[in-house]
C-alpha positions in Angstrom: 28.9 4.1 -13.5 26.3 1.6 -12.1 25.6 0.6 -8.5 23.6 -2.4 -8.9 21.6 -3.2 -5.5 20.4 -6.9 -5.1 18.7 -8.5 -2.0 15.7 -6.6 -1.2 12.5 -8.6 -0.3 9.6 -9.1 2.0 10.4 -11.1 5.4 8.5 -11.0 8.6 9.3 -9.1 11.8 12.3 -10.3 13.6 14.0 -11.5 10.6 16.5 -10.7 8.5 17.9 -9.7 4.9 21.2 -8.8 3.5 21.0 -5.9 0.8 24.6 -5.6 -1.8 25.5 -3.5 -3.4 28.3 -4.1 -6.6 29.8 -0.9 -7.7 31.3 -0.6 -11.5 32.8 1.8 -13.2 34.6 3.7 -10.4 37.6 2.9 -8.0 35.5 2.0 -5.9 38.5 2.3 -2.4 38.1 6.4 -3.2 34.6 6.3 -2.4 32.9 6.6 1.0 29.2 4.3 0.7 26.0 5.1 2.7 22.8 3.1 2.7 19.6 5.5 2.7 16.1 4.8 2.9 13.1 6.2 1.7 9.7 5.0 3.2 6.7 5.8 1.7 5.4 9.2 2.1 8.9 10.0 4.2 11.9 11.7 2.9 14.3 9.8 2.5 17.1 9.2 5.6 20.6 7.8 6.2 20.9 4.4 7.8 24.1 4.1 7.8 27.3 5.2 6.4 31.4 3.7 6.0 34.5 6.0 4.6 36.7 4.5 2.3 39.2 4.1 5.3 36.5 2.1 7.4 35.0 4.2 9.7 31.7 3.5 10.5 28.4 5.3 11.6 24.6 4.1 12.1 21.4 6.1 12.8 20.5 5.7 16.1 17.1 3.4 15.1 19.6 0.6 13.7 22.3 0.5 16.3 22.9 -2.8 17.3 20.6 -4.1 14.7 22.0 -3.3 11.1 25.9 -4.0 10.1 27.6 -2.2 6.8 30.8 -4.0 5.4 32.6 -3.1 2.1 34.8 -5.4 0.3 37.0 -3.3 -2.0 38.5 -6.3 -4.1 34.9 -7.1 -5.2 33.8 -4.1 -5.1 31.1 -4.3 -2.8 29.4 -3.1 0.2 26.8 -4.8 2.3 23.6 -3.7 4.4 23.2 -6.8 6.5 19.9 -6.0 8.6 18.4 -7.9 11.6 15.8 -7.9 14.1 13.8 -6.3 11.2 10.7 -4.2 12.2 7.6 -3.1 10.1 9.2 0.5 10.2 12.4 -1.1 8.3 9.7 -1.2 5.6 11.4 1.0 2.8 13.3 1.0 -0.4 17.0 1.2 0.6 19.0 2.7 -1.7 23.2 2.6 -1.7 25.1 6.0 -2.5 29.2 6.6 -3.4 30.8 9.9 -3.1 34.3 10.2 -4.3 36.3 10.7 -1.2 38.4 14.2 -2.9 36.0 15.0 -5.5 32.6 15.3 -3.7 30.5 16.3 -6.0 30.8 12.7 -8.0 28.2 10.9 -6.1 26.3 7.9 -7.3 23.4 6.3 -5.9 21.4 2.6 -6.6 18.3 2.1 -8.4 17.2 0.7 -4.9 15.6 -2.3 -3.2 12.7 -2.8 -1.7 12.3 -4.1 1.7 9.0 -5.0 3.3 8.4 -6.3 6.8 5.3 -7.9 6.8 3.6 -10.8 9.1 
């Protein structure tokens, strides 16, 4: 099983960057995806997360500001991020848990996003 995680960079405040993340070796529609974050020094936090069926949810400090989309034919889920903010600076990191088996959850090797002027 890999999660490969591409898109990570540095970009300056009020920009923006689109993390993906290609899933292989699972079916990927039985899997609910999350995007986490870990900022140095700082445990790492969820961002956002989208069950296999859709439904949505965002930490409150992204609302409005960072979108999640999956495509299931490519096997893919996105972490499209705007209006990006010096504390956005983190390495994000995708995770998939098997929708009736829980305990098969995968996560990214991570990408690293830094907000910088």
């Amino acid at each position: 099983v890999t999660l490969a995680e591409s898109g990570g960079g540095l970009v300056q405040p009020g920009g923006s960057l689109r993390l993906s993340c290609a899933a292989s070796g699972i079916i990927f529609h039985l899997y609910d995806v999350a995007w986490y974050r870990q900022a140095p020094g700082k445990e790492r936090e969820l961002v956002a997360s989208e069950k296999n069926f859709g439904n949505k949810t965002y930490a409150d400090y992204v609302k409005g500001r960072f979108t999640i989309s999956r495509d299931n034919t490519k096997e893919t889920h996105s972490l499209q991020m705007n209006s990006l903010e010096p504390s956005d600076t983190a390495v994000y990191y995708c995770q998939c848990q098997h929708v009736f088996f829980p305990k098969y959850v995968y996560w990214g090797q991570g990408a690293q996003v830094t907000v910088s002027s």
